[in-house]
C-alpha positions in Angstrom: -21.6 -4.7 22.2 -24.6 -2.9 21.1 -23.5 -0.4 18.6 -26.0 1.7 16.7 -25.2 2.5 13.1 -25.8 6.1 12.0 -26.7 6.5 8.2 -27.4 9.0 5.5 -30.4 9.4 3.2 -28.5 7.0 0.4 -28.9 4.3 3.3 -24.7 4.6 3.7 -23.1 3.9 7.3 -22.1 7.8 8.1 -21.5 6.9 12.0 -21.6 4.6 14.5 -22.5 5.3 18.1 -21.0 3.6 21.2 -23.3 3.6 24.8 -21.1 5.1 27.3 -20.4 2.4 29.7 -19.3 0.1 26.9 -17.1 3.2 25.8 -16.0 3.3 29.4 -14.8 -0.5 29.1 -13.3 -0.2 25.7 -11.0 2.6 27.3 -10.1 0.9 30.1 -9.0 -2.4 27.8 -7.2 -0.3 25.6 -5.2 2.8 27.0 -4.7 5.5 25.1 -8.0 5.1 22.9 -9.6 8.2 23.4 -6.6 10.4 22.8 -7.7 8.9 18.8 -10.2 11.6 18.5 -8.0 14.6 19.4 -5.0 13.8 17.2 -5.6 15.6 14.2 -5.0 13.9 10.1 -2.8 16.2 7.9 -4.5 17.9 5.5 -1.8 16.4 2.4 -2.2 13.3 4.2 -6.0 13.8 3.8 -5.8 15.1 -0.3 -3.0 12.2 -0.8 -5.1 9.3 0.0 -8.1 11.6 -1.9 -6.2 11.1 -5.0 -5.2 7.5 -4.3 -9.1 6.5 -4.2 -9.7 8.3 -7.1 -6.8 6.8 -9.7 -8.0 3.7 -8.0 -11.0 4.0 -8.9 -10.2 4.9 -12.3 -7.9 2.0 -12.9 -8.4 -1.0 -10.6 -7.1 -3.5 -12.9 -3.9 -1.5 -12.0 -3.6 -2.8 -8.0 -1.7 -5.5 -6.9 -3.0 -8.0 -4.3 -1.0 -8.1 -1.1 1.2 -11.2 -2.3 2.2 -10.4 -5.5 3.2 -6.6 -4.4 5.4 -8.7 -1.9 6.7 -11.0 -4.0 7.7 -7.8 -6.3 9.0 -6.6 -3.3 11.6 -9.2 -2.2 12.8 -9.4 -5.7 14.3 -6.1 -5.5 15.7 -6.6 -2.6 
């Protein structure tokens, strides 16, 4: 696939663009894919993974890798 990668002035990945005929393929291997673009995200669901990323990233030490939150998991169960 040849994909070009659009970025910003900081030199961060912004966008990615997709030639039409492999776009054509990719929607024929997988129905449904370009109703993705016209479904709209909440906006709470937008601002609640905002401030997710942001207490993240002011306390990492504070996430759980996918095993142990599992492991906490199961034990309540």
């Amino acid at each position: 696939m040849s994909l070009q990668f659009i970025s910003d002035s900081k030199g961060e990945t912004t966008g990615v663009f997709i030639p039409i005929n492999e776009w054509n393929e990719l929607k024929n291997k997988f129905k449904g894919i370009d109703e993705l673009d016209k479904t709209s995200i909440p906006d709470w669901h937008i601002d609640l993974v905002r401030n997710r990323m942001s207490e993240y990233k002011k306390h990492p030490e504070q996430v759980l890798d996918f095993d142990t939150a599992m492991d906490e998991i199961e034990k309540e169960l």
